[in-house]
FIVO-800169 format. One record per residue (C-alpha): residue number from 1; residue in one letter; chain; x, y, z. Coordinates in Angstrom, 2 decimals, m for minus. Example, Ala and Ser with C-alpha at 12.3 -4.5 7.8 and 13.67 -1.06 7.14 Angstrom:
% residues 2
PT    n  res  chain        u        v        w
PT    1    A      A    12.30    m4.50     7.80
PT    2    S      A    13.67    m1.06     7.14
This chain:
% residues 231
PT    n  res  chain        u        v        w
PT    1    X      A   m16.13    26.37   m92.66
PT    2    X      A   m18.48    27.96   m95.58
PT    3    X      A   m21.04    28.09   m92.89
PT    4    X      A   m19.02    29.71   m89.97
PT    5    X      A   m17.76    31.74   m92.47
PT    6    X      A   m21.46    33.30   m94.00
PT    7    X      A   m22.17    33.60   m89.89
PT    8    X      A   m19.37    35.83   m89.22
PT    9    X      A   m20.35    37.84   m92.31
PT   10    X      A   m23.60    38.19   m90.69
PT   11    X      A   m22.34    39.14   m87.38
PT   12    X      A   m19.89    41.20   m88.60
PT   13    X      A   m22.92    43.23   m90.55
PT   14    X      A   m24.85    43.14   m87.61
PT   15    X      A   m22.69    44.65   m85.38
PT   16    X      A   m21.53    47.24   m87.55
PT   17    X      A   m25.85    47.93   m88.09
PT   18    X      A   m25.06    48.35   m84.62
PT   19    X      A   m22.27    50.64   m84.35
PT   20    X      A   m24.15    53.04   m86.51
PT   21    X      A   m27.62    53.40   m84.77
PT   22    X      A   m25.49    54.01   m81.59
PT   23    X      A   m23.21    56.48   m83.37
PT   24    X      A   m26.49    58.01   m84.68
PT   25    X      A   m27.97    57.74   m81.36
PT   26    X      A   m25.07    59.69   m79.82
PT   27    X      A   m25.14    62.62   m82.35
PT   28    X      A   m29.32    63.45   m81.92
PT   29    X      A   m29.06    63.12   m78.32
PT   30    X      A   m26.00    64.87   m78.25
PT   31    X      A   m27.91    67.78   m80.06
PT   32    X      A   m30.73    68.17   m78.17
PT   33    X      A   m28.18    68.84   m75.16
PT   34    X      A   m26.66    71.36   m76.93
PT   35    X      A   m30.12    72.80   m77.99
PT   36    X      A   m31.04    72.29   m74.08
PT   37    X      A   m27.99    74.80   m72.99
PT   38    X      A   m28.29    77.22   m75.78
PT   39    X      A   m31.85    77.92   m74.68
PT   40    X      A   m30.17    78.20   m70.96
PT   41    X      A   m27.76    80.69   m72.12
PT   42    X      A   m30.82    82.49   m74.07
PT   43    X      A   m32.92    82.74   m71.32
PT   44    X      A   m29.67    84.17   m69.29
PT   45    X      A   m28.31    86.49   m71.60
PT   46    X      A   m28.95    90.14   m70.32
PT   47    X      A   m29.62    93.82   m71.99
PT   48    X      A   m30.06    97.03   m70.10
PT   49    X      A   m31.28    94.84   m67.32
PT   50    X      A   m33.46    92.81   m69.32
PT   51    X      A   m33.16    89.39   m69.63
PT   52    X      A   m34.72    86.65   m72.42
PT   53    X      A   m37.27    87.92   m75.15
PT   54    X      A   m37.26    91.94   m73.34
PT   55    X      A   m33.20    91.49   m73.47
PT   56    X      A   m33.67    91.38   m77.33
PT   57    X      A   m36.78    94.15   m77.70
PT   58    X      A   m34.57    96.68   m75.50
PT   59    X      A   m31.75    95.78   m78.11
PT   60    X      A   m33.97    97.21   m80.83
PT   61    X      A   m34.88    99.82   m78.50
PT   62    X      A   m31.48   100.69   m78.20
PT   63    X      A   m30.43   100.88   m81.58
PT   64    X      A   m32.83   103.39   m82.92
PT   65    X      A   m31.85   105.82   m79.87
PT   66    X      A   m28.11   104.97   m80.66
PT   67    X      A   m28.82   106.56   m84.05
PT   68    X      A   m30.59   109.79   m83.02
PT   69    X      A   m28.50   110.31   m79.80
PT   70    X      A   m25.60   112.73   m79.77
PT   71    X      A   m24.14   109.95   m77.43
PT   72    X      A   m24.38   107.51   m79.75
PT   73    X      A   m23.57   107.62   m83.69
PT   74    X      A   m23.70   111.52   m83.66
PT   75    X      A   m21.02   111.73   m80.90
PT   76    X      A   m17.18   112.89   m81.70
PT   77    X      A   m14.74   109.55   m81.88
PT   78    X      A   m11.57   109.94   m80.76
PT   79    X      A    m8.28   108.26   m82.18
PT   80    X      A    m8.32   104.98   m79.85
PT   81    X      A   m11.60   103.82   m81.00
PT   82    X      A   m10.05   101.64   m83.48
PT   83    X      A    m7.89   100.29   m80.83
PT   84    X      A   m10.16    99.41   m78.49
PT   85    X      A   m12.56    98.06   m80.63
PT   86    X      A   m10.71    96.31   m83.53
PT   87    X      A   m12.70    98.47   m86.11
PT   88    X      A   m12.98   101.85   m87.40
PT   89    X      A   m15.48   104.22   m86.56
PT   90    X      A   m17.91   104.58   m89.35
PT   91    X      A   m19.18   108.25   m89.33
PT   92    X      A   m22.80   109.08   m89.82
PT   93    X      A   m23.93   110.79   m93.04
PT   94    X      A   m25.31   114.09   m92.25
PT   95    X      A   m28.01   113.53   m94.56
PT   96    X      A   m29.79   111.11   m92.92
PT   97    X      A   m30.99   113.18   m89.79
PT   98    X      A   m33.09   111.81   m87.14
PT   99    X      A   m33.63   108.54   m88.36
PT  100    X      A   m34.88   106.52   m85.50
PT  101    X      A   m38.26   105.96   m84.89
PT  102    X      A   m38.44   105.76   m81.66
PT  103    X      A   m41.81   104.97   m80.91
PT  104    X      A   m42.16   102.30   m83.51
PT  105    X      A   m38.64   100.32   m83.15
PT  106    X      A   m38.03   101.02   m86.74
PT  107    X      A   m35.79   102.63   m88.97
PT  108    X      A   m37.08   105.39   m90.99
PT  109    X      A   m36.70   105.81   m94.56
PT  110    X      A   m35.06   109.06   m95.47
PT  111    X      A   m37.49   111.67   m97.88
PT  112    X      A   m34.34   110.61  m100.72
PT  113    X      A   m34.60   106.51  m101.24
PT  114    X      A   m30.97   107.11  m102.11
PT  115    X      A   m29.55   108.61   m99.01
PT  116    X      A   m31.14   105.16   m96.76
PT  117    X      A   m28.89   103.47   m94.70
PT  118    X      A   m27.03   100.85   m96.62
PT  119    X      A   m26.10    97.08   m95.94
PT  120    X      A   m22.89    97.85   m94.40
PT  121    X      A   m24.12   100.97   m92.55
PT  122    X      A   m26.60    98.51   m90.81
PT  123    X      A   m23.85    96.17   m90.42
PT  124    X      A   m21.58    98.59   m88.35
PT  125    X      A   m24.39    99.93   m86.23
PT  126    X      A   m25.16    96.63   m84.89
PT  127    X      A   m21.50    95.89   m83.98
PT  128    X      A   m21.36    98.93   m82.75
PT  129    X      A   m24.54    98.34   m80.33
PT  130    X      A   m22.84    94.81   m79.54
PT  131    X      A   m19.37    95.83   m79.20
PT  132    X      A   m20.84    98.40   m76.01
PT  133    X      A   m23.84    96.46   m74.82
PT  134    X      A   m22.38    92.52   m74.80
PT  135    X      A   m24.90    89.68   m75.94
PT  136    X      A   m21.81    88.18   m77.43
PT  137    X      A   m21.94    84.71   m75.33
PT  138    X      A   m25.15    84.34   m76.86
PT  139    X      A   m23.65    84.44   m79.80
PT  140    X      A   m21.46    82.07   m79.28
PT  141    X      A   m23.99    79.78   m78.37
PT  142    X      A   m25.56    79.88   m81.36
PT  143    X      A   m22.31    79.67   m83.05
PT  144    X      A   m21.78    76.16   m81.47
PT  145    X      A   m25.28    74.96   m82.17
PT  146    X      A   m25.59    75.71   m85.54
PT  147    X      A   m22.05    74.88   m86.58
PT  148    X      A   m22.75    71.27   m85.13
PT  149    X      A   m25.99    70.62   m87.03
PT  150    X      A   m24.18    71.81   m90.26
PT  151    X      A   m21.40    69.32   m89.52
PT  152    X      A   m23.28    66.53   m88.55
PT  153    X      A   m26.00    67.32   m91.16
PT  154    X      A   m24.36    65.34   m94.38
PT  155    X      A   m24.25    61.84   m92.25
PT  156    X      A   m27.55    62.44   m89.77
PT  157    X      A   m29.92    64.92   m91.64
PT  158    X      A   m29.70    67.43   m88.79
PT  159    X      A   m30.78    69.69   m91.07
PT  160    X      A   m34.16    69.19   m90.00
PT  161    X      A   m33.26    70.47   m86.50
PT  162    X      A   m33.15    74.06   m87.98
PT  163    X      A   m36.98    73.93   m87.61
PT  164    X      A   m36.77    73.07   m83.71
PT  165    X      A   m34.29    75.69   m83.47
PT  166    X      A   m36.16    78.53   m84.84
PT  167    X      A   m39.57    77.29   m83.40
PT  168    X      A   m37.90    77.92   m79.95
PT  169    X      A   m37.56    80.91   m80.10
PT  170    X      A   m39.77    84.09   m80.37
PT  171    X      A   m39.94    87.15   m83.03
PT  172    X      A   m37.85    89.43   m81.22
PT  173    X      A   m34.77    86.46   m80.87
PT  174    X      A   m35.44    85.20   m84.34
PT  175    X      A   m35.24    89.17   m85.97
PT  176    X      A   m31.98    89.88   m83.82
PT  177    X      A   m30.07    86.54   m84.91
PT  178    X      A   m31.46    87.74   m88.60
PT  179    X      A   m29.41    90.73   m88.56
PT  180    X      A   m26.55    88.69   m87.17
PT  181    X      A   m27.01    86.32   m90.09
PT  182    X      A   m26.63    89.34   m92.63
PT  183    X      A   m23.86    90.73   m91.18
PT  184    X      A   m21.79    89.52   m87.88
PT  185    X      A   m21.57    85.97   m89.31
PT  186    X      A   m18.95    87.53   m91.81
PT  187    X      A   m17.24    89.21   m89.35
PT  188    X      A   m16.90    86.82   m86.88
PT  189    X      A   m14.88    83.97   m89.34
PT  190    X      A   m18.61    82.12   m90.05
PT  191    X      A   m18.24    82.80   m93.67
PT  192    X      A   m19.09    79.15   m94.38
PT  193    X      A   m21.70    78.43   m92.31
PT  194    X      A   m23.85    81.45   m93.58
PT  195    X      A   m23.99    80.33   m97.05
PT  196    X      A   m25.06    76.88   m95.74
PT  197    X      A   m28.09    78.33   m93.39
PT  198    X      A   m28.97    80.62   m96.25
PT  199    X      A   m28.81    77.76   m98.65
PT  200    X      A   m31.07    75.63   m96.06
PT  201    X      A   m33.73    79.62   m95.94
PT  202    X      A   m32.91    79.24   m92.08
PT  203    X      A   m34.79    82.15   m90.41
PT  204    X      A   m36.23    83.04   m94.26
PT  205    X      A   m39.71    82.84   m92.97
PT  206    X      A   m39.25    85.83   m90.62
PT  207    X      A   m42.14    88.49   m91.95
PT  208    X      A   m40.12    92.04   m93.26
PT  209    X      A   m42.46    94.01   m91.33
PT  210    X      A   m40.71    92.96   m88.29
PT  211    X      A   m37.90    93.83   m89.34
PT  212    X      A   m36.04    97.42   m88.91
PT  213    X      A   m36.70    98.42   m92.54
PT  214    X      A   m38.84    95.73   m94.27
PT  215    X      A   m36.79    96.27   m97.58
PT  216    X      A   m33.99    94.63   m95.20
PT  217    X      A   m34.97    91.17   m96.08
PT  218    X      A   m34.11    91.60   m99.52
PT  219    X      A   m30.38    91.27   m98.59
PT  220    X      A   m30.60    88.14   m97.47
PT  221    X      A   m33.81    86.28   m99.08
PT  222    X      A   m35.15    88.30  m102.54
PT  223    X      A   m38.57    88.10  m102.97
PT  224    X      A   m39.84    86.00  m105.97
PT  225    X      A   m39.33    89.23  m108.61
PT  226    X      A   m35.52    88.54  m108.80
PT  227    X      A   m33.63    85.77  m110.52
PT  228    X      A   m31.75    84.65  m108.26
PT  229    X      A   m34.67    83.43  m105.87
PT  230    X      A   m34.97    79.95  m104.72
PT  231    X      A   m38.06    78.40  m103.22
C-alpha cells in the first residue's frame, strides 16, 4: 500500500507537470494568434485611402493640416458637437498661429516656449483627428492584444512578447500608438493597463525626433535629468 501510494503521488505530480505545460502551451500559442490577427487588422486598417504604414504617415499628415486649416481646429463649432461626439470642443488659442509644419510632419514650436501646445491640447487634437477619420478598430486590436499579454504576463512571462509586438511594426505605427499611449488609453477606460506598459518602457525606445514635437517624449518617458527616471 506504501508503494501504490508513493506511485500515485508520482502520477498525480506528473500529470499535473502535465496540465501546466499544456495550459502554458495554450496561452503562447494562443498569443501568437492574436498577434497573427492584429497584424491582419493593421495591415487593413485604412486613412484617406491609405492603407498599412501610409494609413499612419497620412494620419500625421492630417493632423498638422487639421491645425492650420480653417476647416479644421480654426473652424466655428456649433452647439451639437458635444453631442455627437461625447466631448467638448476645445477651442484653439489664438496665439499659437499657423502651427503646422506642413512640409516636415511636425509641430512647430511657437516664438513664446510658453504659449506651445500642451499635453491635453495634443490629447484633444488627436481625438479629434480619430473621432472624424476612424482607425478606431485598430485600436481595439491593440486593446485586446496588449490587455492579454498583461493578464497572462504574472503566470507565463508574456511580458517578453512586448518586444515581438513592437518589432512588428514600423516607425510611423509605433509613433501613432505612442500618442495613443499618452493620451487615448485614459480616455478609453485603459487606465490600468497604461501604467503597466509604461512600467514595462513599452514603445520607450521610440527616438523624440520622430515624434511631433521631440520634447513630447518627456510626458511619457523623462530623460535621465529627472528623478523620477527609471532605466
Amino acid at each position: 500500500m506504501k508503494a501504490s501510494t508513493a506511485e500515485l503521488k508520482i502520477q498525480a505530480k506528473a500529470l499535473t507537470e502535465q496540465i501546466n505545460k499544456m495550459d502554458r502551451d495554450f496561452v503562447h500559442q494562443n498569443f501568437f494568434r492574436i498577434l497573427e490577427q492584429h497584424f491582419k487588422t493593421r495591415d487593413r486598417v485604412e486613412f484617406s485611402g491609405r492603407t498599412g504604414e501610409e494609413a499612419f504617415i497620412f494620419f500625421f499628415k492630417r493632423l498638422v493640416r487639421w491645425v492650420n486649416d480653417k476647416g479644421g481646429w480654426d473652424r466655428d463649432i456649433d452647439d451639437q458637437f458635444l453631442m455627437k461626439n461625447g466631448y467638448e470642443w476645445y477651442p484653439k488659442r489664438p496665439e499659437l498661429g499657423l502651427i503646422g509644419d506642413i512640409d516636415n510632419t511636425k509641430l512647430k514650436p511657437t516664438q513664446d516656449p510658453k504659449h506651445d501646445l500642451n499635453k491635453f491640447e495634443v490629447g484633444f487634437i488627436l481625438r479629434a483627428i480619430l473621432s472624424e477619420y476612424g482607425l478606431g478598430k485598430y485600436l481595439r486590436s491593440c486593446y485586446f492584444l496588449l490587455e492579454y499579454i498583461k493578464e497572462n504576463d504574472q503566470e507565463h512571462d508574456l511580458s517578453n512578447y512586448l518586444n515581438a509586438v513592437e518589432a512588428g511594426m514600423d516607425q510611423n505605427e509605433r509613433v501613432f500608438l505612442l500618442y495613443q499611449l499618452i493620451n487615448q488609453f485614459d480616455v478609453d477606460g485603459y487606465k490600468e493597463l497604461k501604467d503597466w506598459l509604461i512600467e514595462k518602457r513599452f514603445l520607450a525606445s521610440v527616438q523624440p525626433k520622430h515624434l511631433l514635437d521631440p520634447r513630447h517624449m518627456e510626458w511619457i518617458y523623462p530623460t535621465e535629468r529627472n528623478p523620477e527616471y527609471k532605466k
